[in-house]
C-alpha positions as semicolon CSV with decimal commas, in nm:
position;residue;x (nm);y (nm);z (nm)
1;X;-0,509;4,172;-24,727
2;X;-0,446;4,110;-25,084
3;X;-0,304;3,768;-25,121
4;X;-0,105;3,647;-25,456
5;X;0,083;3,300;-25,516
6;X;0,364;3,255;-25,759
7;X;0,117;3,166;-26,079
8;X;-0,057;3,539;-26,068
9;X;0,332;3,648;-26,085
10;X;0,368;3,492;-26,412
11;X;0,515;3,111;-26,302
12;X;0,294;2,819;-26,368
13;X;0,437;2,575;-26,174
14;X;0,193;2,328;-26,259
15;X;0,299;2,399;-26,671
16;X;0,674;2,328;-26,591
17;X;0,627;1,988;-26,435
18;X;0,424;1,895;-26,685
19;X;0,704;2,004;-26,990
20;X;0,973;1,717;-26,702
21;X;0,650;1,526;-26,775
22;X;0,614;1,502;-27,160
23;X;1,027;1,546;-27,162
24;X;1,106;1,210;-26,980
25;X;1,066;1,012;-27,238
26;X;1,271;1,224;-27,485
27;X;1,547;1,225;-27,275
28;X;1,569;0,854;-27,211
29;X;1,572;0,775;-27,588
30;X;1,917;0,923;-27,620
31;X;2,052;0,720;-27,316
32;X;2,414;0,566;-27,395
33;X;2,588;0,334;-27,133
34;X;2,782;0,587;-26,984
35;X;2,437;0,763;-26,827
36;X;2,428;0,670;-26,487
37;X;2,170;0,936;-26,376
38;X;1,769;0,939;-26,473
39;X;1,636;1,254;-26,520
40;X;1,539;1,487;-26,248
41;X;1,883;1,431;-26,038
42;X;2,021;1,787;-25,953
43;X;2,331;1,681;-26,182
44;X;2,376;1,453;-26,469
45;X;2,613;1,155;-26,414
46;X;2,829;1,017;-26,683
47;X;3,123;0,742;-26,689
48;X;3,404;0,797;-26,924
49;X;3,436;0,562;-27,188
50;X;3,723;0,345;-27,057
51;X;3,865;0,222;-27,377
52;X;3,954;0,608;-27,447
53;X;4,350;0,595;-27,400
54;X;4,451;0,917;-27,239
55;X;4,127;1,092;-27,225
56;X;4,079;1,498;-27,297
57;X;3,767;1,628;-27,248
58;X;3,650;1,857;-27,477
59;X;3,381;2,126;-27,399
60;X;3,157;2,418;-27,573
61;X;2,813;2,627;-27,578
62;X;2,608;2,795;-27,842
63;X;2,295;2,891;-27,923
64;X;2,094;2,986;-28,240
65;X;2,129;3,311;-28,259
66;X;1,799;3,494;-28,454
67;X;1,705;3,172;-28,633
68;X;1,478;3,165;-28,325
69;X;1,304;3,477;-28,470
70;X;1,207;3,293;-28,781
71;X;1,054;2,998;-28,576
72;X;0,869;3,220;-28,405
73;X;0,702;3,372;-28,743
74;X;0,659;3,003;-28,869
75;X;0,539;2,864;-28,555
76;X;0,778;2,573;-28,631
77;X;0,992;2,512;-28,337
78;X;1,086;2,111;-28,341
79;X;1,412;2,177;-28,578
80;X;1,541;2,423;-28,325
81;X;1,687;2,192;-28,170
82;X;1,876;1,979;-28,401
83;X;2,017;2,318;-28,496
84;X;2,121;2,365;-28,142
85;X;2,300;1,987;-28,133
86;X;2,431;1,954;-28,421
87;X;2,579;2,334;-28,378
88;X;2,800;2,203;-28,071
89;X;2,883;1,873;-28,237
90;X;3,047;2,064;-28,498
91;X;3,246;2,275;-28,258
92;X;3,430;1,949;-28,076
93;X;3,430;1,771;-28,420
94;X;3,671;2,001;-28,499
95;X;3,958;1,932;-28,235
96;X;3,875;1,538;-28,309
97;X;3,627;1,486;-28,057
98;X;3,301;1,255;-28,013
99;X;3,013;1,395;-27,812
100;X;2,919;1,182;-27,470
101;X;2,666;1,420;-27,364
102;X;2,501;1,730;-27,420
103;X;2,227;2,012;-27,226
104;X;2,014;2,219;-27,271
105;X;1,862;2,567;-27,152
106;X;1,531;2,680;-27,224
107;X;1,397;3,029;-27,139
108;X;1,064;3,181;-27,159
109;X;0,840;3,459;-27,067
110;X;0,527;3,236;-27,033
111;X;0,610;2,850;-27,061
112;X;0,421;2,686;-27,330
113;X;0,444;2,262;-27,292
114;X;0,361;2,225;-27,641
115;X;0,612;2,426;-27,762
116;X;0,872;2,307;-27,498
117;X;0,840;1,939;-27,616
118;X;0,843;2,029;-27,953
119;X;1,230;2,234;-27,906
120;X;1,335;1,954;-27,632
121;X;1,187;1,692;-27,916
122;X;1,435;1,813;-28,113
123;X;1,728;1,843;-27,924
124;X;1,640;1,461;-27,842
125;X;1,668;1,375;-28,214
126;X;1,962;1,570;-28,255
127;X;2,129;1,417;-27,981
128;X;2,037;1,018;-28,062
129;X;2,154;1,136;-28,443
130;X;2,511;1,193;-28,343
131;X;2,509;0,934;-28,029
132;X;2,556;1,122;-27,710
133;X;2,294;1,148;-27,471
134;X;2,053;1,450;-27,301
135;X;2,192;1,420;-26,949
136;X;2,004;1,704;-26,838
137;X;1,892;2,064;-26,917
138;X;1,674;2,359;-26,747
139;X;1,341;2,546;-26,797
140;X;1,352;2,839;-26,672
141;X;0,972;3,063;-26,689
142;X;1,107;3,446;-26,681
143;X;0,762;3,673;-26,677
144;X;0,819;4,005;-26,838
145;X;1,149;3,930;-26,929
146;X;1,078;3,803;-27,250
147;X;0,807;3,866;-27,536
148;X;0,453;3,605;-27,581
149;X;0,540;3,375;-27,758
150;X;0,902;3,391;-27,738
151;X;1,183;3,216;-27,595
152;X;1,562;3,129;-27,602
153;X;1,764;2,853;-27,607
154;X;2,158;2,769;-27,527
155;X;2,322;2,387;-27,540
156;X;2,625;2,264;-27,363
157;X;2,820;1,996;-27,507
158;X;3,127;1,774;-27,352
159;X;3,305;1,528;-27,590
160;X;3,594;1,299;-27,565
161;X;3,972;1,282;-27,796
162;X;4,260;1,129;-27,676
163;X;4,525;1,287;-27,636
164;X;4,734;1,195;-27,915
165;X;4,439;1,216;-28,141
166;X;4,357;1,628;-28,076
167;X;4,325;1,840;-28,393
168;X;4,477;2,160;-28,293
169;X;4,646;2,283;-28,673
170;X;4,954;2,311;-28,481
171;X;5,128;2,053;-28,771
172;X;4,961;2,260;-29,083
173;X;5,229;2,380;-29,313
174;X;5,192;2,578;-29,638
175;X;5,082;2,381;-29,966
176;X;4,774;2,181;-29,725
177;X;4,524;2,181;-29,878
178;X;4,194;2,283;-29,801
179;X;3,868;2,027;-29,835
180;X;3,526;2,166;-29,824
181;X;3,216;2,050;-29,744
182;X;2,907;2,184;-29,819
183;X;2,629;2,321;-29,564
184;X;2,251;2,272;-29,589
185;X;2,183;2,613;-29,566
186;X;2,245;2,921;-29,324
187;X;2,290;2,646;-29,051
188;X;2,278;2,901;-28,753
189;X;2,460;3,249;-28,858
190;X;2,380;3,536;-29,069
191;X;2,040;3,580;-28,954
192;X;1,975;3,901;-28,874
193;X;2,110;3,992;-29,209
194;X;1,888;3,771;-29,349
195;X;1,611;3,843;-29,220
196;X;1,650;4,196;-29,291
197;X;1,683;4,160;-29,655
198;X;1,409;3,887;-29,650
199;X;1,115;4,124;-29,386
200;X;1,236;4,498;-29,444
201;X;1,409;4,502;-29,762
202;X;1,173;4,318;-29,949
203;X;0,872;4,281;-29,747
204;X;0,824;3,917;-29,772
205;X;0,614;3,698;-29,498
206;X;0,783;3,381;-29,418
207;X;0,533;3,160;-29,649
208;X;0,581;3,392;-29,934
209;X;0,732;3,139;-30,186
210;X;1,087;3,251;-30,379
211;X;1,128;3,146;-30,729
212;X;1,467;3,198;-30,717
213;X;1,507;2,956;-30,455
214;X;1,261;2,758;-30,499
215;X;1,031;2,714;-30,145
216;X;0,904;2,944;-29,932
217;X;1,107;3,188;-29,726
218;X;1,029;3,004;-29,421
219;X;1,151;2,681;-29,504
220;X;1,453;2,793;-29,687
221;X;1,567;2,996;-29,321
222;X;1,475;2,682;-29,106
223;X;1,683;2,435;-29,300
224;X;1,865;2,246;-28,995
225;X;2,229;2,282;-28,936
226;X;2,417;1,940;-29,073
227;X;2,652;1,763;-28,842
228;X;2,943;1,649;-29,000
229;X;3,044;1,365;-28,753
230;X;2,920;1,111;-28,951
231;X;3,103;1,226;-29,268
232;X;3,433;1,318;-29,046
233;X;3,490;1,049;-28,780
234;X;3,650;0,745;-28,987
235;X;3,831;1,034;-29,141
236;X;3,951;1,090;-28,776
237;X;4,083;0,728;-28,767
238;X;4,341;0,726;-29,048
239;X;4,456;1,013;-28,857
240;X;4,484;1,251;-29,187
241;X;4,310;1,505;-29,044
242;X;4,574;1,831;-28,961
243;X;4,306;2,087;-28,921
244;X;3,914;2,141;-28,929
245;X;3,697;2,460;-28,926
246;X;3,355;2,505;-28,850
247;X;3,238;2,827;-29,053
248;X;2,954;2,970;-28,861
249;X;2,970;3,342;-28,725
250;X;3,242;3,534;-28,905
251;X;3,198;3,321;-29,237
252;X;3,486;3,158;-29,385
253;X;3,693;3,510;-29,330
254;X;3,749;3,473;-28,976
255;X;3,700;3,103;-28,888
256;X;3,945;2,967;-29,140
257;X;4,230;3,150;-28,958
258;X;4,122;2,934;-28,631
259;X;4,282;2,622;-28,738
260;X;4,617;2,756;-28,858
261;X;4,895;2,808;-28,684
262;X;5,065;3,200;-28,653
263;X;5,276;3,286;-29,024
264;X;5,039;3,135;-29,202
265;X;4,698;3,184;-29,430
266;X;4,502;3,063;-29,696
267;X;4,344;3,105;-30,048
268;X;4,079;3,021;-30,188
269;X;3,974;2,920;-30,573
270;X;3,604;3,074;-30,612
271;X;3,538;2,932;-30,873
272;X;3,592;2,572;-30,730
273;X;3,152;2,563;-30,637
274;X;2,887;2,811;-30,705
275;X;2,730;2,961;-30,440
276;X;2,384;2,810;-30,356
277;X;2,090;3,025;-30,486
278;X;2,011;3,116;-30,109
279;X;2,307;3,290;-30,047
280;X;2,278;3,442;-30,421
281;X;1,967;3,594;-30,384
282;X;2,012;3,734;-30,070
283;X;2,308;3,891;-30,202
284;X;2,090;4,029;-30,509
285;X;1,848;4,122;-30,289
286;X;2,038;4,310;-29,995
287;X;2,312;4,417;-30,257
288;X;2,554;4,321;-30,033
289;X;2,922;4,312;-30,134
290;X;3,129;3,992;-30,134
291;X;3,341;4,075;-29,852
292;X;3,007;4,134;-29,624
293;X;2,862;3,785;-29,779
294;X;3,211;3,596;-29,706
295;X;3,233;3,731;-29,324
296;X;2,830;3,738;-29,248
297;X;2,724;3,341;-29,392
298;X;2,910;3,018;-29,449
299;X;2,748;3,061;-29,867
300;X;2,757;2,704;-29,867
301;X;3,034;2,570;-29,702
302;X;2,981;2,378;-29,376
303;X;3,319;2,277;-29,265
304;X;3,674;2,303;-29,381
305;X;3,915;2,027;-29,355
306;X;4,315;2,051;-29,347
307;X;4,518;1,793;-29,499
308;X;4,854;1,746;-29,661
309;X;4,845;1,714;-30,028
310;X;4,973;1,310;-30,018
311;X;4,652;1,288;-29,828
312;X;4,389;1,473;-30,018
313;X;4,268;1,220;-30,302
314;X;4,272;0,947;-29,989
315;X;4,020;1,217;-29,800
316;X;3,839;1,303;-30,107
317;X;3,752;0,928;-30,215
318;X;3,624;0,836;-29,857
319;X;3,399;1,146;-29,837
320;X;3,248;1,056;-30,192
321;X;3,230;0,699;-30,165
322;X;2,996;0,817;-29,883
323;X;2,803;1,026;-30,112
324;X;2,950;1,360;-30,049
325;X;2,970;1,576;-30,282
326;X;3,376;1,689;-30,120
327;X;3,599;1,953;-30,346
328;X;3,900;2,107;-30,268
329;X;3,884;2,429;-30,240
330;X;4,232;2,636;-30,193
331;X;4,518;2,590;-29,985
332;X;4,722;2,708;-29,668
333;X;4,982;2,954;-29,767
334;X;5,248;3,185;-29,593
335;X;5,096;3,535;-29,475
């Protein structure tokens, strides 16, 4: 009788406890004092911050979309997951919230430790950048399901906002105005048009080096998502705040409309910043109309803040005097 055992099926068992092996350490580093788990429990255990008055929770998941598709090509896979921390930071930023802890899913066809400790490497460095810590996460080795050499990851964030201190846009009123920031890149949307003007259109490779832009194709793409608790948090504690939006998938056309309340809407001045050369060529390239570029990529806008005009210069001077480069650019108005 034919006998088999679970590695000629396509799971190394032997590979995934040696990825909790090399991971241990990574997760550790981001410990906080609210861990009260080591890794390898079957759940993560956390203590709320006590000095919290009123504590929400605040929870979200993401993943990177097709950026994966371009760290694949560039066999570059340690930024991955900064992009995948930093991605959820963003989204509880938003409603006022700090991170406490985060996880993470991998998923692969054939589990790779090198590559696993380079993508859990980064989530680690994500995660001790923005102070909340890697309570736990999963590997999961899925023969056939997925392609050599490829895998996918999610994250799951929880943060903490009191009560009184949610953003929700529900006090926005026309006249706010509307404070930019800029992104370092695509951060984590747009990427399959992207990399269809960049592969099909014009036929690049991802080392092929743009003058336009100025690196290679690869290394433009793989620019991490920022976080924008650093920049955003003491803004959080003059309470000035009415409204924030993170512009990932939708672009500024559809994400915008998430932090204002129902009768109202917004304009914009375009010709407050130039669009970074990125977004410009692809736009040469693809010949893709404004409309497409404003709902497909963030074209250089990170994150959107809401304040009342009384408040703006205040908002502005912080952000500067911290060496960002802050504009305003447009306002809420009636629909």
């Amino acid at each position: 009788m034919t006998q088999v055992d679970y590695r000629q099926s396509g799971v190394d068992i032997d590979a995934g406890n040696e990825v909790v092996r090399r991971i241990k350490s990574l997760a550790r580093s981001t410990y906080t004092s609210g861990v009260l788990s080591g890794v390898g429990s079957f759940g993560g255990l956390f203590a709320l911050d006590a000095s919290v008055p009123d504590p929400v929770l605040v929870a979200s998941a993401d993943g990177v979309g097709t950026k994966l598709k371009v760290a694949f090509l560039a066999g570059v896979h340690d930024t991955i997951g900064v992009d995948l921390v930093n991605h959820c930071v963003n989204d509880i930023l938003v409603q006022g919230a700090r991170p406490m802890f985060f996880l993470d899913y991998l998923a692969t066809g054939r589990l790779s430790p090198d590559v696993a400790e380079q993508i859990v490497a980064g989530v680690a460095r994500g995660c001790r950048e923005n102070g909340c810590a890697l309570l736990g996460g999963e590997t999961a080795e899925m023969p056939g399901f997925y392609a050599d050499g490829e895998y996918d990851v999610a994250g799951f964030i929880v943060g903490i906002v009191s009560r009184a201190r949610i953003v929700d846009g529900r006090n926005v009123v026309a006249g706010d105005r509307l404070i930019a920031l800029p992104s370092s890149g695509l951060h984590t949307n747009g990427y399959s048009l992207a990399r269809k003007v960049a592969f099909d259109v014009l036929k690049l490779r991802i080392d092929s080096h743009v003058a336009e832009i100025g690196t290679t194709v690869g290394d433009a793409l793989l620019r991490p998502h920022r976080s924008y608790l650093p920049l955003v948090a003491p803004l959080l504690e003059r309470g000035r705040i009415k409204g924030m939006a993170h512009i990932t998938g939708g672009g500024l056309t559809e994400n915008l409309p998430r932090t204002l309340p129902a009768g109202l809407s917004f304009s914009l001045d375009r010709n407050s910043w130039t669009v970074p050369p990125l977004f410009a060529w692809l736009q040469r390239a693809g010949g893709i109309d404004d409309a497409e570029m404003f709902r497909a990529f963030n074209c250089g806008i990170g994150l959107v803040l809401v304040c009342a005009p009384d408040a703006a210069d205040e908002t502005l001077s912080m952000l500067r005097a911290a060496g960002e480069p802050a504009w305003i650019v447009g306002e809420v108005t009636r629909a």
